[in-house]
C-alpha positions as CSV (number, residue, x, y, z in Angstrom):
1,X,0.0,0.0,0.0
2,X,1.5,3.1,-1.1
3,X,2.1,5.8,2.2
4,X,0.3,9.5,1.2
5,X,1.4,12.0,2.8
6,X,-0.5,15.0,4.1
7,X,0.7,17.6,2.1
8,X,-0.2,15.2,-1.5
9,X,-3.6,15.0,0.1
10,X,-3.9,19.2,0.5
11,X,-2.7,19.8,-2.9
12,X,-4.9,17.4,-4.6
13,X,-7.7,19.2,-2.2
14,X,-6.4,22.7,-3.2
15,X,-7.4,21.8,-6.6
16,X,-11.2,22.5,-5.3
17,X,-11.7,26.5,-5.3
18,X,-14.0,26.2,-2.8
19,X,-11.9,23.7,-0.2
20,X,-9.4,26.6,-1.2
21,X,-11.6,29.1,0.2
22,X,-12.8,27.5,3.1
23,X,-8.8,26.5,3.6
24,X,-7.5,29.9,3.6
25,X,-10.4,30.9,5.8
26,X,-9.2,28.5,8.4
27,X,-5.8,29.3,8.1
28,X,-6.6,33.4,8.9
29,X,-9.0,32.0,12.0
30,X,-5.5,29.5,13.4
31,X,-3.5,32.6,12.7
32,X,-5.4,34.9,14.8
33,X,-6.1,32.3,17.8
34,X,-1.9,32.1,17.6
35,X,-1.4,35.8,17.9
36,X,-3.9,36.0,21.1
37,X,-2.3,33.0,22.6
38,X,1.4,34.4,22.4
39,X,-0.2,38.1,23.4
40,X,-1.8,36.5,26.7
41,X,1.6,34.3,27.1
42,X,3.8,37.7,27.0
43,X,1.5,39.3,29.4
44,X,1.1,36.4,31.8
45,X,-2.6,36.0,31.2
46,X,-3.8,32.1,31.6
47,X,-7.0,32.1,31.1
């Protein structure tokens, strides 16, 4: 059985222009959640 690996599965995916869109969509939403989390890290916030 031949091994894929994750990014072969997300190019063939990208292929769709609307898994594209909902993709990049994600990606901004990740981005953002990353940005609070190291803002709250630098100012010692945990919750």
């Amino acid at each position: 059985m031949k091994t894929i690996t994750l990014n072969e599965v997300l190019k063939k995916k990208l292929e769709d222009e609307e898994f594209t869109i909902l993709y990049e969509k994600e990606e901004i939403k990740n981005k953002i959640a990353q940005m609070v989390v190291q803002l709250r890290q630098r100012e010692g916030l945990t919750q």
